[in-house]
C-alpha positions in Angstrom: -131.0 148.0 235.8 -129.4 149.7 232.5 -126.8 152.9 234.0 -125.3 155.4 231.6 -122.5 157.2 232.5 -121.6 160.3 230.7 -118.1 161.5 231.4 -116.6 163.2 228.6 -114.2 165.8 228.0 -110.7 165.9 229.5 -109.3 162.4 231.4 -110.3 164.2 234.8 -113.7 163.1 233.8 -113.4 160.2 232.3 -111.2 158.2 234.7 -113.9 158.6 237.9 -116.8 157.7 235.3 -114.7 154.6 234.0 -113.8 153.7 237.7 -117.9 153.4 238.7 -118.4 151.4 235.8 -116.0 148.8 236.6 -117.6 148.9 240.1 -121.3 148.9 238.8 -120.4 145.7 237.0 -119.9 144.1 239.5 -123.2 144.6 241.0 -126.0 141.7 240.4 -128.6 144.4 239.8 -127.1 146.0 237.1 -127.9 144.3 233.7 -126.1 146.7 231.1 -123.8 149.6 231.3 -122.8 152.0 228.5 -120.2 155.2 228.7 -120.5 158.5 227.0 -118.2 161.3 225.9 -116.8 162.6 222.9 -114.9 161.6 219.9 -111.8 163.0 220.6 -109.1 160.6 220.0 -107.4 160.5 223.0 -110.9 159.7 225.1 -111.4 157.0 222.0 -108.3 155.6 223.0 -108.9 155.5 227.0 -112.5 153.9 226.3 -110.6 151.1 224.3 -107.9 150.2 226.9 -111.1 150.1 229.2 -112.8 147.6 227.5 -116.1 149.1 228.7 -119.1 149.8 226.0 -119.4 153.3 224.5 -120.7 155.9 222.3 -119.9 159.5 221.4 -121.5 162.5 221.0 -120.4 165.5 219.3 -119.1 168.4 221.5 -117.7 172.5 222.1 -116.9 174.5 224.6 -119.1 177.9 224.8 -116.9 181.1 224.2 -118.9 183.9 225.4 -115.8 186.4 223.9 -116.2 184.9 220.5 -119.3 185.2 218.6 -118.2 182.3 215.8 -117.4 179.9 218.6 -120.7 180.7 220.3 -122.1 180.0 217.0 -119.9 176.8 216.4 -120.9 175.9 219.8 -124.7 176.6 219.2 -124.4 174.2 215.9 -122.9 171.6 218.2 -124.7 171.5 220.7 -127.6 171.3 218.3 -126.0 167.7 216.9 -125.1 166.5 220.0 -129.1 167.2 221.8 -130.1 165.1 218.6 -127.2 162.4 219.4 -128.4 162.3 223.1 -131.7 161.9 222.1 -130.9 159.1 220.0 -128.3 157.4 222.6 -130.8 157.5 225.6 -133.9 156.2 223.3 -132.0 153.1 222.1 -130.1 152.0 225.1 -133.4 153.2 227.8 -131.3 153.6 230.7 -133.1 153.3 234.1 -130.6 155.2 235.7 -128.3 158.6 233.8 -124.9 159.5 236.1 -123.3 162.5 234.8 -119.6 163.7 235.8 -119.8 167.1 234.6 -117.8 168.9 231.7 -119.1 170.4 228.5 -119.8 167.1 227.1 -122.3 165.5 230.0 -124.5 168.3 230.0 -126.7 167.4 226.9 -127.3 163.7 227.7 -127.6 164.6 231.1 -130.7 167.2 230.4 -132.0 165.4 228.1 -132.4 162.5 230.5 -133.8 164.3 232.8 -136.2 165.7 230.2 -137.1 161.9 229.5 -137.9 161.4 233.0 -134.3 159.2 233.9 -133.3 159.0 237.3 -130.3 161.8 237.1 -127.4 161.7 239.1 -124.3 163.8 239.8 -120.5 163.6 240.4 -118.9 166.2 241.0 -114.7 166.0 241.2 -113.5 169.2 241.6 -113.5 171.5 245.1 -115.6 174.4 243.2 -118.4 172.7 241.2 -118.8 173.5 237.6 -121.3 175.4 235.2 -122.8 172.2 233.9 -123.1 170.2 237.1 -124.3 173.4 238.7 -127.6 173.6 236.5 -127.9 169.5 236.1 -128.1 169.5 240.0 -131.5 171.5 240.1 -132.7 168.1 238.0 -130.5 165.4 239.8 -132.1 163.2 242.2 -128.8 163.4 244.4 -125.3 164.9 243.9 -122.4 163.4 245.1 -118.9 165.4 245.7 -115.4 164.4 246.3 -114.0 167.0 248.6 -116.0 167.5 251.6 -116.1 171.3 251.8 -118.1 171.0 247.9 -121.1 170.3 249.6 -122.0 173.4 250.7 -122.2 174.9 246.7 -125.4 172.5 246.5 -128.8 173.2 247.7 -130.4 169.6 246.5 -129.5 165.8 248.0 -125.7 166.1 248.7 -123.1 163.1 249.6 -119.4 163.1 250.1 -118.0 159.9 248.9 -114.6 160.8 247.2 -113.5 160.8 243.7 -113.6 157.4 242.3 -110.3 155.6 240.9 -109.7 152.5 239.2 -109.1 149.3 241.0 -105.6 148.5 239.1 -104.2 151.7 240.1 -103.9 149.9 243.8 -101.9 147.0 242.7 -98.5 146.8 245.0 -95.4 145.8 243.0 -93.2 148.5 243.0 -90.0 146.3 241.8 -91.8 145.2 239.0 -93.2 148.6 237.5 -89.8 149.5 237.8 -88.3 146.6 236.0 -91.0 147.2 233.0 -89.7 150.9 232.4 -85.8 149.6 232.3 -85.4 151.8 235.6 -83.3 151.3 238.4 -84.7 150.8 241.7 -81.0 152.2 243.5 -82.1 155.6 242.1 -84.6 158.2 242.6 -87.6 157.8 240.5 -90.0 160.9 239.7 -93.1 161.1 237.2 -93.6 164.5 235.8 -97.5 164.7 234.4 -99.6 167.4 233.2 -103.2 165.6 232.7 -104.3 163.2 230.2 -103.2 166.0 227.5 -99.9 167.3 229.0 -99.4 170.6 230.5 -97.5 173.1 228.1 -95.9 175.1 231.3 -94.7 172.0 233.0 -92.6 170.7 230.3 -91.4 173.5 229.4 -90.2 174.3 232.9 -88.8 170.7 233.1 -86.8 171.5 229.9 -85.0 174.5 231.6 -84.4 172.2 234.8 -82.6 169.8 232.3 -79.9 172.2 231.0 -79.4 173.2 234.7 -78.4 169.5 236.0 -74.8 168.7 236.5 -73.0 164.9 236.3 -74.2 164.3 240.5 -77.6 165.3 239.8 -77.9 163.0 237.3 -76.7 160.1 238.5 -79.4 160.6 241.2 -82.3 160.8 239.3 -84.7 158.9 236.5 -87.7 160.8 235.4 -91.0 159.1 233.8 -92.5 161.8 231.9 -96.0 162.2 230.4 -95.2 165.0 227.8 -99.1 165.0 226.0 -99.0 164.7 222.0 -97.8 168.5 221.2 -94.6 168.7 222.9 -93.8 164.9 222.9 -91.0 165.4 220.6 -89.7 168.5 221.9 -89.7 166.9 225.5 -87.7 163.9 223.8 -84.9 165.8 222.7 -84.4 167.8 225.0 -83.8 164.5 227.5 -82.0 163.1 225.1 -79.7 166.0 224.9 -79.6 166.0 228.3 -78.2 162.5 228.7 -80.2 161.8 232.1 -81.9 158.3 232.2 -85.7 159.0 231.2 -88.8 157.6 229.5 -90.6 160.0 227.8 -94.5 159.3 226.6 -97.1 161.5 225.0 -100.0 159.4 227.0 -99.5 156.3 229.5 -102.7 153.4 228.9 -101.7 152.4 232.5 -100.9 155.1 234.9 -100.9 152.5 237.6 -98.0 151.3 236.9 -96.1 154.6 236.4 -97.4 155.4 239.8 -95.6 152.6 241.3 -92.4 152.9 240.0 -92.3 156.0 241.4 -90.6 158.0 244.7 -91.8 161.2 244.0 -95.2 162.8 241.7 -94.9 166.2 240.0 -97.9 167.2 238.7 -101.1 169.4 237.7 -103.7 169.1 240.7 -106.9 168.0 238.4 -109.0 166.2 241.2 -108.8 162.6 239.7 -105.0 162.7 239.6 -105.3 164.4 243.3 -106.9 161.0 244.6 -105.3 159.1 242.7 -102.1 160.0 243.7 -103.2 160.0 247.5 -104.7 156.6 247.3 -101.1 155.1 246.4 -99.1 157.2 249.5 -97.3 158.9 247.0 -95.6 162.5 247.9 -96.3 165.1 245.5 -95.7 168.4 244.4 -98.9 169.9 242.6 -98.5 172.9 239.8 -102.5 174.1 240.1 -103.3 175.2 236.6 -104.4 179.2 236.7 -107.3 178.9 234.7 -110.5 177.3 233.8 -111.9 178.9 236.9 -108.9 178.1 239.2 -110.5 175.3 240.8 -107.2 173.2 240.3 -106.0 175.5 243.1 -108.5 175.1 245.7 -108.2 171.2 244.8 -104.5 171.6 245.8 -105.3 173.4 248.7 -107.7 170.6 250.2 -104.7 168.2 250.4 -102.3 170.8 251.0 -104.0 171.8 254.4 -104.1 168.1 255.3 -100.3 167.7 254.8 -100.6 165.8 252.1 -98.8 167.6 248.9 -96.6 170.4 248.7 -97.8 173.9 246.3 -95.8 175.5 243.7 -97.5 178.6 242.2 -97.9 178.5 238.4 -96.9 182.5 237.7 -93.7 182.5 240.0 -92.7 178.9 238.7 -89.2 178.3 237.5 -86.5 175.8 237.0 -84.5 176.7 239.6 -87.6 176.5 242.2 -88.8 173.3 241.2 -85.3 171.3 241.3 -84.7 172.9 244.8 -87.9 171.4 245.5 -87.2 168.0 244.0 -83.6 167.8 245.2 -84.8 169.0 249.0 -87.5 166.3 249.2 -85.5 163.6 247.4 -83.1 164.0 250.3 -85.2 164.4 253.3 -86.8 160.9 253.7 -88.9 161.7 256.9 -90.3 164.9 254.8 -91.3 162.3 252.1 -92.6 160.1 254.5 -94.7 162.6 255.8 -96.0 163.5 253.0 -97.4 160.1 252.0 -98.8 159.2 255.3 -100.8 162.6 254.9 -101.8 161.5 251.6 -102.8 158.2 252.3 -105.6 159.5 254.9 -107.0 162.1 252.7 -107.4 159.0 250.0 -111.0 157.7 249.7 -109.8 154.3 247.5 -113.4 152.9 247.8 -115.2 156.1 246.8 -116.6 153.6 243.7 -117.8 151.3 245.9 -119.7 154.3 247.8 -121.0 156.1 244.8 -122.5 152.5 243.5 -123.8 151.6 246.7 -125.6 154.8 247.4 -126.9 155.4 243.6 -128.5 151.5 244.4 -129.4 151.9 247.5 -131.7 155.1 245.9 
């Protein structure tokens, strides 16, 4: 059996559709597998340090507001219907699983249109545009929250958002050794997404100037600034004096995640399992738009105990180190918070999603 997964788009949908691949590969029954998504460098980049086959096609997001971008989109989408054409003819997968986003939807219609056995993946709580329509032509969907399944009609499964089998590794000493850290202190990872979030460094910047000699001798930070503020989020730590490693993108989040105490992040679903699969306490920074589904994925482990909400709009320095500072020194809070975590995890979900696409 020959699977192709298209996952393109943003590292939320990559990650999941990377994770079934190394799981599918595994399987005796599958003979070839090939990934899909754009060619953005960043997703070039993740697709290398996977060492899993791929191929591109060109993408845009639609802009209803703007008629030159729906045009720009229309001219796109045009190339990449042609691309997907072209992809699914030469490989001749038995078997097309999509993971939503802008940039699965024309290999994913298109195999449908070619008679492919078409599934879904939805990550997020409140399914998107693309995996909305694809589901009328999938022969199953499968979800990662469990509330999703009521926005589909057709063949639905909960089986968790897929993550990557090194992200469970256990050696926290050592992740910590390989970032120069020390293991006496306080370790927290600041991340906004596979791109960075704009808001969240700049908030962490403030927080910075507001930190006094005690707070800093506390405290190391890991954080993943994303390629347009990289060097202002530099500086500003350097300025600042307190012990940090600063990156515009980590190849292996795994092993930021275990040198870690403490997660700040954006609550994109991937990083939401990903995070709750390792124990880790977190507090989540939902992003407002793009429908507001980082929100309601937020809310899901929120209700379970499992991460604590700061809202975007009334976010400031001073909130988020009172935050940081009050957790950091109330263990059985922390505690808490990653035993929640830990049973809203689903670390197999892989295992299910491969297991249940077969077993179809």
């Amino acid at each position: 059996m020959k699977v192709l997964i298209a996952c393109g788009g943003t590292g939320g949908h990559i990650f999941p559709g990377i994770s079934l691949a190394q799981e599918l590969k595994t399987k005796e029954e599958i003979k070839d597998v090939i990934l899909v998504g754009t060619s953005h460098p960043l997703e070039r980049k993740i697709f290398n340090f996977s060492g899993l086959r791929y191929a591109t096609i060109p993408t845009a997001k639609l802009a209803f507001y703007n008629p030159l971008k729906c045009l720009f989109f229309l001219i796109k989408f045009t190339a990449a219907s042609f691309k997907s054409i072209w992809i699914l003819l030469r490989f001749n997968p038995d078997v097309v699983i999509g993971f939503g986003g802008y940039a699965s939807f024309p290999i994913c219609i298109f195999a449908a249109i070619l008679g492919k056995s078409l599934f879904i993946h939805e990550q997020n709580y409140l399914p998107g545009l693309a995996n909305k329509i694809l589901s009328v032509f999938a022969k199953a969907v499968a979800v990662s929250f469990k509330e999703t399944q009521e926005y589909f009609r057709r063949k639905v499964i909960c089986v968790g958002n897929p993550i990557r089998r090194q992200l469970l590794k256990d050696d926290k000493e050592k992740a910590i050794n390989s970032f120069g850290l020390s293991s006496e202190k306080f370790i927290i990872l600041v991340m906004g997404g596979s791109q960075g979030s704009h808001k969240v460094n700049m908030v962490m910047c403030d927080l910075l100037r507001t930190l006094n000699d005690e707070d800093k001798r506390q405290i190391q930070i890991i954080h993943i600034a994303g390629e347009r503020d990289y060097n202002i989020v530099s500086d500003r730590y350097r300025e600042s004096g307190l012990e940090a490693r600063v990156y515009d993108f980590v190849d292996d989040i795994g092993r930021a995640y275990r040198a870690v105490d403490l997660v700040i992040s954006r609550a994109g679903a991937t990083a939401i399992f990903e995070i709750a699969a390792l124990g880790l306490p977190a507090v989540l920074i939902p992003y407002k738009y793009a429908g507001g589904h980082q929100y309601y994925n937020a809310r899901a482990i929120e209700r379970q105990g499992g991460a604590v909400i700061l809202d975007e709009l009334e976010l400031t320095s001073a909130i988020l180190k009172d935050e940081i500072f009050g957790l950091k020194n109330n263990r059985l809070r922390l505690n808490a918070l990653s035993e929640c975590a830990r049973k809203f995890s689903v670390p197999d979900a892989a295992k299910h999603l491969a297991d249940y696409i077969l077993e179809i």
